[in-house]
N, C-alpha and C positions, 0 to 999 in steps of 0.2 A: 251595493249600497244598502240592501233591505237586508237583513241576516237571517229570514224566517219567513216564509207567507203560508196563510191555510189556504186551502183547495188552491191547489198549486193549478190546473186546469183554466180555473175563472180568474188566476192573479196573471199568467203567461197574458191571454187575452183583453186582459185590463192594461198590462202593461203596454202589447200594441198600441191599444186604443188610445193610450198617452200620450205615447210617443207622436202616434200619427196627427193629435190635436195640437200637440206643439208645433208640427208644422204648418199643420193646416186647419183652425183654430173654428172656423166656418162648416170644414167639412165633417167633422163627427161631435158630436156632442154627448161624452163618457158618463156613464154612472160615475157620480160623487163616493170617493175611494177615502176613505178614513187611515190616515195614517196614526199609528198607533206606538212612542214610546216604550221602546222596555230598559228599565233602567235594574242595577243590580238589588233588584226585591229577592228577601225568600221565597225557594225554590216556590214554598205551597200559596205566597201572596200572590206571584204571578201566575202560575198556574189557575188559580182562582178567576182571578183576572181573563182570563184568556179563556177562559170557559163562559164565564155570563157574556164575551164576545160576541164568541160560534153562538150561542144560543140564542142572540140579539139577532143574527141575522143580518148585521151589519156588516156592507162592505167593507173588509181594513186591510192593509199590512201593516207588519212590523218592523217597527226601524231599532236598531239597538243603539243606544247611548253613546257607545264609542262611535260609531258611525255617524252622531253628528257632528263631523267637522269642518261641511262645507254645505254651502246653498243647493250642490246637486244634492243632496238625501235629502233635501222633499220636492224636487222638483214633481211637478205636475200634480201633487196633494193641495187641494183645497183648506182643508182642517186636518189639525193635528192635536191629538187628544195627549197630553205627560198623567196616567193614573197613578198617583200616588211618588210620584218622580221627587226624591228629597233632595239629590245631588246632580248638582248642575254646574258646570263651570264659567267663567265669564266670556269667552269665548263660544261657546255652545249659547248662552244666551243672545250675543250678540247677531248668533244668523239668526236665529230665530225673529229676531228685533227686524234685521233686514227681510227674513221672508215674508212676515208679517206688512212692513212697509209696502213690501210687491201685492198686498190684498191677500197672504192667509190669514185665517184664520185659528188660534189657540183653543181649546178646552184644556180644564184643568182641574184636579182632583185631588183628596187627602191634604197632608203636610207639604205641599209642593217647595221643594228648593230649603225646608228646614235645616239640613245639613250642608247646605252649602255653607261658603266664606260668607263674609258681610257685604260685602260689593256685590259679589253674585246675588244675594237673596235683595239688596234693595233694587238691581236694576230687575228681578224678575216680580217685584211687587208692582212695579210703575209699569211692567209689562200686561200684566196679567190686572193690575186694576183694581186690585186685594189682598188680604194677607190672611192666612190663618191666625187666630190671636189663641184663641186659648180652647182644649177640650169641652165638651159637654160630658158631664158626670153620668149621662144612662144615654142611652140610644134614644133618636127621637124621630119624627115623621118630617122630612121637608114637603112645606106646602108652598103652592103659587102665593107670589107675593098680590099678583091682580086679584087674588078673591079680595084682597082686604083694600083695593085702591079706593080712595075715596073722587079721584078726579079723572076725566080723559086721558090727563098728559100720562097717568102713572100705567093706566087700561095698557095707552097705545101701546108702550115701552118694556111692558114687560107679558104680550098679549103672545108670544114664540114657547111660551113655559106651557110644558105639561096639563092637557086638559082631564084626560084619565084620571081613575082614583088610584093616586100612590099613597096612598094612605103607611104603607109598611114605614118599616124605624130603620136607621142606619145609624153605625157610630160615627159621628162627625162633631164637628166644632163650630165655635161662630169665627165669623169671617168678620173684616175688617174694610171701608174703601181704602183704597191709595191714590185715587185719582179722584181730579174734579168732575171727570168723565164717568166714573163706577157709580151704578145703581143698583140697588136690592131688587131680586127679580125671585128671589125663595126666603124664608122665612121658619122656622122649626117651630113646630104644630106645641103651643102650651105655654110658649116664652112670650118675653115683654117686645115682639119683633125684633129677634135674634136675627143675623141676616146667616141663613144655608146659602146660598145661590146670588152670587155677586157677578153682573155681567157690562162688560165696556160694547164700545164699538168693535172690535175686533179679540174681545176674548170673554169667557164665560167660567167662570170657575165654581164650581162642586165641593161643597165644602163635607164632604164625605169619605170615609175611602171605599171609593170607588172597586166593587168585585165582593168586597169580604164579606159583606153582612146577609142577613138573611130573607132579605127584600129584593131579587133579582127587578122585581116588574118598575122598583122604585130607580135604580141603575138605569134600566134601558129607558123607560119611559124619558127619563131626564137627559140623556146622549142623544136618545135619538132626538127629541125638540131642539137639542142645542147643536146639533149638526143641518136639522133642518130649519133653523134661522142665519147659522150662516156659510152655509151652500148655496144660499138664494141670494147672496149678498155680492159677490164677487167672483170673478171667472183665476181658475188657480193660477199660482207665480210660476211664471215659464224659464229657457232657462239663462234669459238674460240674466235672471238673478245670480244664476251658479257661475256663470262666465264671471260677475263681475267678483266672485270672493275666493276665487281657486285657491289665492295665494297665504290664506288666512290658516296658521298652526294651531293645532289642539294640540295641550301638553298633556304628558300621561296620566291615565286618571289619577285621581289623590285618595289618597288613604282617608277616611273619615273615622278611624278611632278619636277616640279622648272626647271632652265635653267643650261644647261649647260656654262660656263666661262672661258676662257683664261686665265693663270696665269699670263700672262704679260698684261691685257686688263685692264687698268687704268678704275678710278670708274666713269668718264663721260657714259659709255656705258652701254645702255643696258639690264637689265637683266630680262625681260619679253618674254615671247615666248619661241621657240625654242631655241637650241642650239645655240651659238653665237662665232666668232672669230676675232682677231683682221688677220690673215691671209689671204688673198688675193692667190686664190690656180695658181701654176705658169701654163703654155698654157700648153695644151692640149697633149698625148702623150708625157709627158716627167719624166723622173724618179723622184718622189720626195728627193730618197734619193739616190745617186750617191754611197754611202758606201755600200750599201745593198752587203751581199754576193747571188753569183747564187744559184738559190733552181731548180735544175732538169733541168740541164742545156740543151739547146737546140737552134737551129736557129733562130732569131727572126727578127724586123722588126726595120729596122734605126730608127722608129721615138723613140725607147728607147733610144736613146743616147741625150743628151743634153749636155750645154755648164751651168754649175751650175750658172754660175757667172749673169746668168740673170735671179734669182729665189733667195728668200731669202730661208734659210731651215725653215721648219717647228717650230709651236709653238710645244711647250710641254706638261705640264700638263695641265690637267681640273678637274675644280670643281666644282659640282652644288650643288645648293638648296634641300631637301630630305632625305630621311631617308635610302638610299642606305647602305649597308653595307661597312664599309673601311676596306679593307684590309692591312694587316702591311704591305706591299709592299708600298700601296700606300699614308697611313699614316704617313712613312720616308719621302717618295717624298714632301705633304705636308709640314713636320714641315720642313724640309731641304729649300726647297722652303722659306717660311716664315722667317727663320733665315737667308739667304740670302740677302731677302731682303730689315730687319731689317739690314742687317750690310753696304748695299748699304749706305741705309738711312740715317743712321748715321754718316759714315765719310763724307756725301755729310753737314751732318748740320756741324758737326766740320768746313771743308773746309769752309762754310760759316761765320762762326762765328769766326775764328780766324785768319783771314786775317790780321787786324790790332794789335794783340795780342804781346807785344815784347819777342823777344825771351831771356827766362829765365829757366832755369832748376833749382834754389835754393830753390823753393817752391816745394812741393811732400809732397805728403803722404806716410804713412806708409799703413798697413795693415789694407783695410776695418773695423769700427766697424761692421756693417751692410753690411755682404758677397754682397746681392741683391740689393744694394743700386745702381743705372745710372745716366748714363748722362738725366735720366729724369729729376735727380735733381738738374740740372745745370741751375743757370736764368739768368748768363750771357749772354746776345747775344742773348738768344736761344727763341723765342715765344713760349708761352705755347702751344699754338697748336701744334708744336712739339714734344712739350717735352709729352703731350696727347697722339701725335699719338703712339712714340715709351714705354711710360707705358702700353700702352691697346697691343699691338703687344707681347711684352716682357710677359705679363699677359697671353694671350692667346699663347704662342708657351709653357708658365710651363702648363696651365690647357690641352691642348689639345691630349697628353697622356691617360691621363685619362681621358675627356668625349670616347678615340677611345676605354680604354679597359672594362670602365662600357656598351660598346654598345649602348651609347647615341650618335646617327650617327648626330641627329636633330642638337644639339646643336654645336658639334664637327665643322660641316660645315659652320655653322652661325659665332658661334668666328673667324672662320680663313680667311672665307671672308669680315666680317667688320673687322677686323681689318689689311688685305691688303688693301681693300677699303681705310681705315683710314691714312694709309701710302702713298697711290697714291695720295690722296687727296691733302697732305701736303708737300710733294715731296720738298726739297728745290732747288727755282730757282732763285735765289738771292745770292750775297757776292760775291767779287772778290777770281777765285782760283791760288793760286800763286804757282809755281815752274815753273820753263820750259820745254815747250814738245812742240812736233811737233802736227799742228793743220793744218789736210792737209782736203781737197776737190776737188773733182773731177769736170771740168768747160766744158760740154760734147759740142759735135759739136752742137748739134741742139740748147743748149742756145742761143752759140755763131753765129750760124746764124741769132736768133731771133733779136740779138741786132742790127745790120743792120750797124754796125760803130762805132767809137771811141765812141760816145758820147753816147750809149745805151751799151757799151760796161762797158765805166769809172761809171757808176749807180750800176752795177753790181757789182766792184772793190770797190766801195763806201761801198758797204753794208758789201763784206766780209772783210774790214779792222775795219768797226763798229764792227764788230763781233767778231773780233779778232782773226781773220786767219790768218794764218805767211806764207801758202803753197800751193800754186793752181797749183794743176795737169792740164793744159789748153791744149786740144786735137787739136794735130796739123797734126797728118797722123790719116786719116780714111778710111778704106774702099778701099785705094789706092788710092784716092786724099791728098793732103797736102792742108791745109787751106791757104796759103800763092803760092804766085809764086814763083814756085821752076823752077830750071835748070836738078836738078837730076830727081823728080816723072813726070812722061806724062802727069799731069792735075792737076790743083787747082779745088778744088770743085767748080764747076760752080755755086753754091749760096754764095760765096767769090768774087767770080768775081770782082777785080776793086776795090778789099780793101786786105789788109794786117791784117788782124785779131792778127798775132804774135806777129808782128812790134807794135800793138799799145798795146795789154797785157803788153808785157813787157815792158814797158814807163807807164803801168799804174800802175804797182804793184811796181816797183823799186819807183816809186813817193811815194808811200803811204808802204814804208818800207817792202813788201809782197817778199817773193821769187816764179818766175814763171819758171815752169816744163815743157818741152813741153812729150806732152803725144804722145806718138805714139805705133798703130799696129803696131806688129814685122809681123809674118808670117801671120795672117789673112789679106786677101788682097780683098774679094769682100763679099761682104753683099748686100740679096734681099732685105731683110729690106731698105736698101740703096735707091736702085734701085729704091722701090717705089715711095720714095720720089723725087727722080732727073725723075721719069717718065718713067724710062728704063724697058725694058724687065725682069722677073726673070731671063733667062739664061744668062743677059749679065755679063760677069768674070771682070767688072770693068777694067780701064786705064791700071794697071799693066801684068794682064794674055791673056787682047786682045792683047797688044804687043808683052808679051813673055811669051805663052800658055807654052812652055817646061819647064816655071821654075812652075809648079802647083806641089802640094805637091798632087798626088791621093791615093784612097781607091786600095785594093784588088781587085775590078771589074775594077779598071780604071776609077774609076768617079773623076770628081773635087769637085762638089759639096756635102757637108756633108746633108744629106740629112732632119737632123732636125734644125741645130742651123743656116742653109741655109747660111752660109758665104763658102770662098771657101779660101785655105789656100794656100802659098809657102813652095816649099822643103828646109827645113835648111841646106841638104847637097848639096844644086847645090851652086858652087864658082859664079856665077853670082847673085845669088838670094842675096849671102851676101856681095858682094861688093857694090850692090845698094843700099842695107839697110847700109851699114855701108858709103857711099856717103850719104844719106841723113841724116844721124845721124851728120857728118860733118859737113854739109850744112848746119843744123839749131844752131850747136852751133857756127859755125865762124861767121855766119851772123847775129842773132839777140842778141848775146849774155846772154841766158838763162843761170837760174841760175842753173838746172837738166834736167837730162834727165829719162823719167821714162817711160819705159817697158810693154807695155801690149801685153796680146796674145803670151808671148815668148814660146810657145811650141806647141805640137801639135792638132791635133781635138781630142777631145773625141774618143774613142773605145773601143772594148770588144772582147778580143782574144778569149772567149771562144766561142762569136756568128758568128765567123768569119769574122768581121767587123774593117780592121785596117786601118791604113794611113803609108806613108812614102814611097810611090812606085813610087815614081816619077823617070825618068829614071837616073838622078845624081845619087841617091840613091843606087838603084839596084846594077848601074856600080861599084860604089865602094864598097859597102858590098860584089860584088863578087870577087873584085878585092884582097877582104884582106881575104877571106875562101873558094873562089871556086864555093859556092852556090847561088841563087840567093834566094831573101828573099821573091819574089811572091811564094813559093814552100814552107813555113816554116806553119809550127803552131806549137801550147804550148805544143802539142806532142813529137816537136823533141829537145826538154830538150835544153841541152847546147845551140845547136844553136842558140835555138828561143830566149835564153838569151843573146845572143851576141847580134842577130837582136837589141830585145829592147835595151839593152847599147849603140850600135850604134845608136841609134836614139836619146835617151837620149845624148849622148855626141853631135849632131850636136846640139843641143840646148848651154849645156854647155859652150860649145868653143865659139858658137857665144857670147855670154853675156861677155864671157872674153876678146873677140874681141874688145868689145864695151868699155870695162873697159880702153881695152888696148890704144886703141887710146884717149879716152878723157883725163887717164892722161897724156899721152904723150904730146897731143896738148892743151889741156884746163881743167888742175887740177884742179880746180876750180868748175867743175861742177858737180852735185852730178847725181849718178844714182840710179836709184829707180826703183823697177820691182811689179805689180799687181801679187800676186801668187796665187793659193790655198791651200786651209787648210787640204785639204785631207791625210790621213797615208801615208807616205813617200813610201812604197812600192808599194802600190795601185796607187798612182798619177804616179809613173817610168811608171809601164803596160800601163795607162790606158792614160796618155798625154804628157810621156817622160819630168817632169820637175822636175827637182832633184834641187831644189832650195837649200836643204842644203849643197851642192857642195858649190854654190856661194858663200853662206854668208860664209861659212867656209874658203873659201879659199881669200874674203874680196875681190871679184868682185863687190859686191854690199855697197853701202853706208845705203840705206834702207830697206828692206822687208814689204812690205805691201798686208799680207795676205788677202782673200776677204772673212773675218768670218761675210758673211752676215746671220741674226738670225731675228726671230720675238719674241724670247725668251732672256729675259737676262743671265739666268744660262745658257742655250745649250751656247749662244754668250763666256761666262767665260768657259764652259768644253772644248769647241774646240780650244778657243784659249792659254791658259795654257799651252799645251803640245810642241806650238811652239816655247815659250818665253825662252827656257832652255838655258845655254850656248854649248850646244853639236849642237843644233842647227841652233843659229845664228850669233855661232863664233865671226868674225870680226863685227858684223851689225847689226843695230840697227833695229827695229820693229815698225811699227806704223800700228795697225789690224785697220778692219774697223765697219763703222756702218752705214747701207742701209736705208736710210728715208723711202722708196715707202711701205706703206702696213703697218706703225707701227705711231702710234700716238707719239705725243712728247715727253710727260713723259716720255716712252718707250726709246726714242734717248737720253733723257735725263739721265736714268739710265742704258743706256748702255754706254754712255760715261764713267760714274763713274766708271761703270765695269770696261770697261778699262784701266781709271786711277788706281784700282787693284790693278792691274797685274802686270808684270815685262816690262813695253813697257817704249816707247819713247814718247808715246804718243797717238792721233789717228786721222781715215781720214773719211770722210764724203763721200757719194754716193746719192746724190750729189747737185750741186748749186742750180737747177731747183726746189728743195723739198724742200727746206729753204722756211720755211711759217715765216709770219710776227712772231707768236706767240714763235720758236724756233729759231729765229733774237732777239727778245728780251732778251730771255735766255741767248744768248751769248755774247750778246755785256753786259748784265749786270753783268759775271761771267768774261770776259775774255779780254774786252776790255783795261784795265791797264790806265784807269785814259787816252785815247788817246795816247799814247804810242806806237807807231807801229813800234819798231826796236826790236824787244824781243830777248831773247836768244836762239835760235835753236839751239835745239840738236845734229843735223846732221853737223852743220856746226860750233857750239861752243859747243863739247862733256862736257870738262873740266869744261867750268863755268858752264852748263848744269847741271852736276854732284853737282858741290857745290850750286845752286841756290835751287836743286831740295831737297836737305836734310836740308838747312836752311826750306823749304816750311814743311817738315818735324817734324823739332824741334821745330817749330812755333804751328802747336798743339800738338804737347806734351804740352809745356809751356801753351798753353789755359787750356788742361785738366792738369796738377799740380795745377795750379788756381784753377780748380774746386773744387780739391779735387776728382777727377776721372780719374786720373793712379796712378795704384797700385802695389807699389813696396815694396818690403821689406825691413826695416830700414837698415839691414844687406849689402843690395846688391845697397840702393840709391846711397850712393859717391861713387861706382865705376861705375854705371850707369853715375851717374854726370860727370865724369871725363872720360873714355869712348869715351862718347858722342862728348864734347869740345876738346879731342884732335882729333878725324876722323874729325869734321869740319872745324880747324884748317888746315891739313892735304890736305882736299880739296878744303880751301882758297889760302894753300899757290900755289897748282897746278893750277889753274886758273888764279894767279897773273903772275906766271911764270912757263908754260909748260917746261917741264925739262925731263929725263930720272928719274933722281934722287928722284924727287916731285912725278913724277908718281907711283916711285915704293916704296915710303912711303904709297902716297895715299891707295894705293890697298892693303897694308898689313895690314894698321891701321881699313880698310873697312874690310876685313876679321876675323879680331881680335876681332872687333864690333860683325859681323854676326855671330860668334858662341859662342857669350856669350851673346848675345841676348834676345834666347829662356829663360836662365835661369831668368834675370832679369823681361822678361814679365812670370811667372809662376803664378802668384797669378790674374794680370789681364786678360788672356788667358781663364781662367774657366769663366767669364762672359761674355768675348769676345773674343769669337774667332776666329770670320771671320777679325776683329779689326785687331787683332793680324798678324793673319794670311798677310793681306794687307801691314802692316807695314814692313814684311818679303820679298814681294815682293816688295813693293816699295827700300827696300835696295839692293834687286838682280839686280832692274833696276840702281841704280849705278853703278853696276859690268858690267854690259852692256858698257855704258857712257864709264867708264875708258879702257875696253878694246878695243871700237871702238876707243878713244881720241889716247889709243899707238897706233893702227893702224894707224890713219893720222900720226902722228908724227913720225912714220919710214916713 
C-alpha cells in the first residue's frame, strides 16, 4: 500500500505496532505516524519536499497517489498531510471523505486539488474547509492568528498554532473559508488580515507550498502544531473503514494537460498556461458562499462574517482542454450550459433584428417540413456569422452526447469549447431593443466626488442619457455624511464642501429626461473604509454615533464595530435613531425634489447564531424586547426555541415597520416619489436569521414601489438560478423587480449577456453596479441598443406600469412577426387563428388600459392576459421541442406583464 518509507528499520517496527493496535487498541499505544501524500510533483518539488521531512524529524510514510484507491492505504494513520497535491480525483476524495468521517484527520498545503475536474475541487474545498483564491505577489511571513485575537472564543480556537518565531517568508496565497465550520487560525505578516492558515474540525490547510521556500523552521514549526492538534483529538480509523470500501474503483489517472476555462470567460482570453478565471476572489477571510450550511458547528472568528453585497458570487463551471474523463454529472452541466447560452444568443439576435419588423401575425407557418430546421436559416437581418455561430452551437450540443458516451473526452471538449468560443465571439451588440423596462445604475459617492462640480458632474449625465439610462440611483447619505448641506445629518462630507452635489443631479437628469433616486444608508452609519479616505482614525463611529453613541446597533459582546465588513450600524428599534432617518428622508424629498427614494443597508449586520455572533443589543432594543416577554435578549440563543424566535421577529419587524414608515410618509407627503430598496437574494428564511430582512413582507404588502435584489454573479446561469426564484408573484406581490448586474471582475460580453438574462426573466427590467465600470466599449453597447433614436422620455415601468405593460408585448409580438416572416415559429395549422386572434385581442386589451386606466380596463386586461397564459403552452407545443429556453422566455416575459398589471392596480387604488 505504502510505495516508499524512510528508515526502513523504525517504519517495519511502526508497522507492527499498528497492526497490533488494531487488534488490540488498549494494549499498545503507537507513536502518531504522519502519513505523507506524494502526488506526481517535479522530480526537485518532491524531493524538496521530502528533505525538510527527514529534517523535521517527523514520523511519516509515504503513500503514492495511485495507491489511494481504497480505505486500506491509510488504515492505522491518524493524519494525513496532501503537500502541495493539485490533482485528485473524485473517488480518491471520496475515501478520504470516509476516512476522515472514521476521525482522520487532513493537513493541506499549496494549490491543493487546482488541477483537478470541477466536482473534484468543490468536494475537496467543503473537505478541507478552504480554498486557495489567488497568489501573493512577494513571499510573506505567516503569523498566528491568536497574537491578534481580540476575545477568548478566538485565543481558545486557534491557541494549537505555532508559539515559536517563524518569522521567515514563504510563497503562498490567501486562502478563502468554504465552510461555516472554517476559521483563520494564520494570517500573512503586513496584509489587511490575509488568511495563511485556515483550519476546520477535522482539517488544517497551509496556504503555502509546503518544502520550497527558504524558511525550513517556518514548514516544520507549522506541521508539527498542526499534527499535534490533531493527534490529540482522535484515536486513528481502523480497519473497519477499509473493509467497508474494498469494492470502490479508481479509474486511471487523467492526463491534466490543456487549461482550465470559465464558462462565462468570453473567447478574448487566454487559454494557455494554467487554469484561468474570469473571477477576481473577494478580500481575505470572508465567506465565499454566505448560503453554505454549518458542517460541525463551533465558535469561530468574526472575520467569517461578511457583508456579500461587496463580492460578486462565484463562477461556476469549468472546462478544459484533455482527455479527462466526463462524468454524467458533469456532461448535463455541460450541454445544459451550452443550451443556455445558445438560447441567450438567440433572442439577443431576434431582439436585434426585429426592431424595425412590423407588427403582423397573418404570415406563419404550419408544421416544420424539416423538424431541425433554425433561425440559422433565417437571412433576414441576420449576418451569417450568426447565423454560423448558432449552426455549429446547435450541431455540437446534438453530437455532444454521443462523443461523452463513445468516451471520446478529446473531441467532446473541443466541440463544446469552439463552439461557445464561437457564440462569445458573435455575441450580438447592435439593433435597438424595444419594450419598456427600467434601466437603473447605481452613481456611488466616490464618482461623485471625483466630478468636482456641476460641470464634471453634467459629462457623466451626458453619457448615461447616451446610454439610455432612464434611473440613477445617485448616493446621497453615506457613511453618515449627506452629500449636500443638510439641517437634519451633523456633516456634509467634507469632500462636497461648498457644492451641492444633489441640487445639481437633479437639474441634470430632469434636463435630459433621466429620473434621480437619492440613494441612502439606512442603518449603516460609519465605514473605515470611509475614514480612510476623509484621513480619520479606524475607530472614529463617523458624525452620527460620535453625537449619539446610544443609538449604535451592538454585537452580543457590546462592540459597535462589525468586525469584518468594518462599518458600524444604528439600532432600528431606538425611536430616535428613526425619527432622524425618517427627518432626513423628509429633508431630501421636500427639498430637492427627487424623483425616489431608494434604500440601502435596511437591515441588519451579517451574523451567525450558531457561532454566537449577533447584533441587535443596543440598549432601545433590549428595553423593549423585555418590556413585551420579561427576558432580556442578551441571555437568549437558538437553544431557547420559541424565544430566540421571537428575538429574531422582533428584530426583523424593527426593520419592517421602519420601511413602512417610510412608505408611510412619502405618500402622505410626496406620492410622487418612488421608493426602491437594495436587498439580497438569499433564501427567505436564512436572510430573517441571518440580517433580519424580510423583504417579501414589503413587496407583499406594496411598501415598496421596486425591489432590486443584489444577484451579483460572475456567471450568467448562477445570475438566472438565483434570480428566478424571486420573480414569482408570491413574492413580489405589489412590486416590481429590477435584479442586478455587478460590472467589477466580469468582461462585457459577460454584462452584456447578463443583461439579456435578465430581460428573460419575469423583471421590470434591470440595474447596473455601477457608473464608474461603464468602460467606453459597454457605452457603446448601450447607447447603440437603447438609446431610441435620442429619445430620453421612455416609458418607465415603475411610474407608467399600464403603457409599460402594453409597450412591452407589442416589443413582444414584433418578433413573433419577424420569426412568422422567417418561416421560424411553429405552429400548428390547427391552433394558428386562435393563436392569431388570441394574441390581437390581449393587445387590444392592453391598449385600451394604457389609453384609459380604469378599474374596468384593468380587469379585462388581466383576464384576457390569463386566458392567453394558459393556452399558450399548447400553441408553442411543436416549437418548444427546438426551443425551449425560447419558449421558455416568452413565458416569462408574459409573467412580467402579470407583474406590470398588478403593480399598475396597486397605484391606481
Amino acid at each position: 500500500m505504502a510505495s516508499s518509507r524512510k528508515y526502513p528499520l523504525t517504519a517495519i517496527l511502526t508497522g507492527i505496532i499498528i497492526n497490533l493496535s488494531a487488534w488490540f487498541p488498549g494494549l499498545v499505544k503507537a507513536e502518531t505516524i504522519l502519513g505523507v501524500v506524494r502526488s506526481p510533483l517535479p522530480t526537485a518539488d518532491w524531493n524538496s519536499v521530502e528533505s525538510r521531512l527527514q529534517s523535521s524529524r517527523i514520523n511519516y510514510q509515504t503513500i503514492d497517489i495511485d495507491n489511494l484507491n481504497s480505505a486500506e492505504a491509510l488504515q492505522g494513520l491518524r493524519v494525513l498531510f496532501l503537500p502541495n497535491v493539485e490533482v485528485m480525483t473524485t473517488d480518491q476524495i471520496r475515501i478520504l471523505e470516509q476516512w476522515v468521517q472514521q476521525g482522520g484527520r487532513l493537513i493541506a498545503s499549496g494549490t491543493v486539488g487546482n488541477r483537478s475536474t470541477p466536482l473534484a475541487r468543490e468536494r475537496l474545498r467543503t473537505l478541507i474547509g478552504s480554498y486557495w483564491a489567488f497568489p501573493l505577489s512577494n513571499p510573506a511571513a505567516p503569523i498566528t492568528q491568536s497574537d491578534r485575537c481580540q476575545d477568548q472564543i478566538c485565543r481558545n480556537i486557534t491557541n494549537w498554532a505555532p508559539t515559536v518565531n517563524t518569522s521567515g517568508t514563504v510563497a503562498g496565497g490567501v486562502l478563502i473559508p468554504a465552510t461555516q465550520a472554517s476559521y483563520t487560525a494564520g494570517v500573512w505578516q503586513g496584509s489587511s488580515a490575509s488568511a495563511a492558515a485556515i483550519a476546520t474540525t477535522q482539517a488544517i490547510y497551509l496556504g503555502w507550498y509546503w518544502g520550497r521556500g527558504e524558511s525550513p523552521e517556518v514548514d516544520t514549526a507549522w506541521l508539527q502544531a498542526a499534527i499535534n492538534r490533531d493527534s490529540a483529538a482522535t484515536p486513528p480509523p481502523q480497519s473497519s473503514v477499509a473493509r467497508q470500501n474494498t469494492t470502490i474503483q479508481t479509474p486511471p489517472p487523467r492526463s491534466n494537460t490543456g487549461t482550465s476555462t470559465t464558462i462565462q470567460t468570453p473567447p478574448q482570453r487566454s487559454n494557455t498556461g494554467t487554469s484561468t478565471t474570469i473571477q477576481t476572489p473577494p478580500p481575505a477571510n470572508r465567506v465565499s458562499n454566505p448560503n453554505l450550511a454549518s458542517v460541525n458547528p463551533r465558535p469561530s472568528l468574526l472575520q467569517l462574517f461578511t457583508d456579500p453585497s461587496e463580492q460578486s458570487a462565484p463562477a461556476g463551471l469549468e472546462v478544459k482542454p484533455g482527455n479527462d474523463p466526463i462524468d454524467n454529472t458533469t456532461a448535463i452541466l455541460m450541454r445544459e450550459e451550452l443550451e443556455s447560452l445558445l438560447g441567450r444568443f438567440e433572442n439577443a439576435v431576434i431582439a436585434s433584428a426585429s426592431g424595425s419588423t412590423p407588427i403582423n401575425l397573418q404570415i406563419a407557418s404550419a408544421e416544420p417540413k424539416n423538424p431541425v430546421t433554425t433561425i440559422a436559416s433565417v437571412t433576414t437581418s441576420i449576418p451569417s456569422t450568426r447565423q454560423n455561430a448558432i449552426a455549429q452551437a446547435q450541431q455540437a450540443i446534438k453530437q455532444f452526447p454521443e462523443l461523452v458516451a463513445a468516451q471520446n473526452w478529446v473531441a467532446a471538449r473541443r466541440l463544446w469549447l469552439d463552439a461557445r468560443h464561437k457564440l462569445w465571439e458573435n455575441y450580438p451588440t447592435d439593433g435597438e431593443r424595444s419594450g419598456a423596462e427600467i434601466r437603473a445604475v447605481w452613481l456611488d459617492r466616490g464618482t461623485i466626488v471625483a466630478a468636482r462640480g456641476e460641470a464634471g458632474l453634467a459629462q457623466i449625465f451626458d453619457r448615461l442619457a447616451d446610454a439610455g439610462i432612464n434611473t440613477v440611483f445617485f448616493e446621497t447619505l453615506n457613511a453618515g455624511y449627506t452629500v449636500y448641506p443638510s439641517r437634519v445629518a451633523p456633516a456634509q462630507n467634507p469632500l462636497t464642501v461648498g457644492w451641492d452635489p444633489l441640487a445639481d443631479a437633479v437639474k441634470l437628469a430632469k434636463a435630459r429626461g433621466m429620473e434621480l433616486h437619492a440613494w441612502v444608508w439606512v442603518f449603516a452609519t460609519a465605514n473605515q473604509r470611509h475614514n480612510a479616505v476623509l484621513r480619520q482614525p479606524d475607530s472614529y463611529l463617523g458624525p452620527v454615533l460620535s453625537a449619539y453613541p446610544e443609538w449604535a446597533n451592538l454585537d452580543n459582546q457590546g462592540r459597535t464595530w462589525h468586525e469584518n465588513d468594518r462599518k458600524a450600524y444604528l439600532d432600528p428599534a431606538n425611536r430616535e435613531v428613526r425619527s432622524y432617518l425618517l427627518r432626513l428622508v423628509g429633508e431630501i424629498a421636500h427639498n430637492y425634489q427627487v424623483d425616489g427614494i431608494h434604500l440601502d443597508y435596511i437591515r441588519y449586520p451579517f451574523q451567525d447564531a450558531n457561532r454566537n455572533f449577533n447584533f441587535g443589543y443596543g440598549t432601545a432594543s433590549r428595553t423593549q424586547f423585555r418590556d413585551l416577554t420579561g427576558v432580556d435578549p442578551i441571555s437568549l440563543t437558538p437553544r431557547d426555541g420559541v424565544l430566540w424566535q421571537q428575538w429574531t421577529q422582533f428584530r426583523s419587524d424593527q426593520v419592517t415597520s421602519f420601511v413602512r414608515d417610510v412608505r408611510q410618509l412619502l405618500s402622505t407627503n410626496y406620492p410622487n416619489v418612488i421608493l426602491s430598496a437594495a436587498v439580497f437574494p438569499h433564501p427567505e428564511t436564512e436572510r430573517i436569521a441571518k440580517i433580519q430582512q424580510h423583504w417579501e413582507v414589503w413587496a407583499r404588502q406594496g411598501y415598496l414601489d421596486l425591489l432590486v435584489p443584489m444577484t451579483y454573479s460572475l456567471d450568467t446561469n448562477r445570475l438566472q438560478r438565483i434570480t428566478q426564484p424571486l420573480t414569482g408573484p408570491q413574492q413580489l406581490g405589489l412590486t416590481l423587480i429590477a435584479p442586478s448586474v455587478k460590472l467589477l471582475d466580469i468582461p462585457n460580453v459577460v454584462a452584456i449577456d447578463q443583461i439579456q438574462a435578465l430581460r428573460d426573466l419575469p423583471s421590470g427590467g434591470y440595474s447596473i453596479f455601477a457608473v464608474e465600470t461603464i468602460d467606453s466599449n459597454l457605452q457603446g453597447f448601450l447607447r447603440r441598443t437603447q438609446n431610441n433614436g435620442g429619445n430620453h422620455s421612455p416609458i418607465i415601468p415603475y411610474r407608467q406600469p399600464l403603457k409599460a405593460a402594453s409597450d412591452r408585448y407589442l416589443a413582444l409580438k414584433r418578433e413573433w412577426s419577424f420569426l412568422l416572416a422567417n418561416d421560424q415559429l411553429w405552429i400548428r395549422e390547427s391552433q394558428l387563428n386562435s393563436f392569431r386572434n388570441q394574441a390581437e385581442v390581449l393587445a387590444q386589451a392592453l391598449q385600451n388600459l394604457a389609453e384609459s386606466p380604469n378599474p374596468q380596463a384593468l380587469s379585462r386586461a388581466q383576464r384576457e392576459l390569463a386566458t392567453f397564459q394558459s393556452q399558450f403552452n399548447g400553441y408553442m407545443t411543436l416549437h418548444a421541442r427546438e426551443k425551449p429556453y425560447q419558449v421558455q422566455s416568452w413565458q416569462n416575459r408574459l409573467a412580467s406583464l402579470d407583474m406590470l398589471l398588478r403593480y399598475g392596480a396597486h397605484r391606481l387604488n
